[in-house]
C-alpha positions in Angstrom: -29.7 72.4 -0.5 -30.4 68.6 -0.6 -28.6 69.2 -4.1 -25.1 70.4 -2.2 -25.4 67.5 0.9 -25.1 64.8 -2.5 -22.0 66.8 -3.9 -20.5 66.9 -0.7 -21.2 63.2 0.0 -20.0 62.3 -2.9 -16.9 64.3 -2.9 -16.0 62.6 0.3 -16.3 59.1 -0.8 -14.0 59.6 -3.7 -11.4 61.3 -1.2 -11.9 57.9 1.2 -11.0 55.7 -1.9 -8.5 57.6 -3.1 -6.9 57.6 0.6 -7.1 53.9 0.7 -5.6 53.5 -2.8 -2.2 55.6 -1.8 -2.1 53.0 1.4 -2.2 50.1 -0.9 0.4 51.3 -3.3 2.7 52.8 -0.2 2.9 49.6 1.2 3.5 47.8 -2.5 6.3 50.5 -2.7 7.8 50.0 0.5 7.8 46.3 0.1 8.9 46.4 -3.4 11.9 48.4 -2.5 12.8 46.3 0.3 12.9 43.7 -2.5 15.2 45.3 -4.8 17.8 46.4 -2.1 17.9 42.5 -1.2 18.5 41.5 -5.0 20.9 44.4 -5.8 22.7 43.4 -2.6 23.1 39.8 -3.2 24.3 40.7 -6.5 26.6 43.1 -5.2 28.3 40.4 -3.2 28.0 37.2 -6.2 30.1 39.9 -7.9 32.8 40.4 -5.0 32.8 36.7 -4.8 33.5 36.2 -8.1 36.1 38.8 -8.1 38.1 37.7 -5.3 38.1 34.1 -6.6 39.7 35.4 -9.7 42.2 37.8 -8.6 42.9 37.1 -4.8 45.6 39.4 -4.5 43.1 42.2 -4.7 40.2 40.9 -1.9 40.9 44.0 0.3 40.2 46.5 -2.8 37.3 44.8 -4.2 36.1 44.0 -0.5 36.0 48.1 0.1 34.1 48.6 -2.6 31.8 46.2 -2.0 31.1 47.4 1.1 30.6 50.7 -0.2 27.9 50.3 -2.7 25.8 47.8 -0.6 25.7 50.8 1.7 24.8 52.9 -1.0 22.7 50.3 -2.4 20.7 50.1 1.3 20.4 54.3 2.1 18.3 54.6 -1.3 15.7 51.2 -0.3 15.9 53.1 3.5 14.7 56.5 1.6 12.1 54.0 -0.9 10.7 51.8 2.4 10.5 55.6 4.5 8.3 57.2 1.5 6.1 54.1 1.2 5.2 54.1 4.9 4.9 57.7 5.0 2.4 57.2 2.0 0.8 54.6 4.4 0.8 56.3 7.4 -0.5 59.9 6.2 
């Protein structure tokens, strides 16, 4: 009997550390992709910049599309920062 209390014991220490281990790397996921939206959006916009400054006769084309990958670019970080919480929170 005292044999089984250790295993048990035992068994529920390692599920504790393992719980607080997902938290850790949740939140490094979450903040990580929070990151990379911010970097793959600037970059998205340096581009436009550049772009535009080139050929200005076509600002309203590139302008559209710029707007439609930084919103493209943001919906996958959402989905990245929403996993990594949900990692922290459950």
């Amino acid at each position: 009997m005292a044999i089984l209390t250790v295993l048990l014991q035992a068994s529920a220490d390692a599920a504790a550390a393992a719980s607080g281990l997902a938290k850790a790397g949740g939140a490094i996921g979450a903040g990580i992709a929070a990151i990379a939206a911010g970097i793959g959006v600037g970059n998205i916009g340096k581009s436009a910049l550049e772009s535009i400054a080139r050929q200005p006769e076509a600002a309203n084309d590139i302008r559209a599309n710029m707007i439609l990958a930084a919103a493209l670019v943001e919906g996958v970080a959402l989905f990245g920062v929403i996993a990594g919480l949900l990692a922290v929170v459950l």
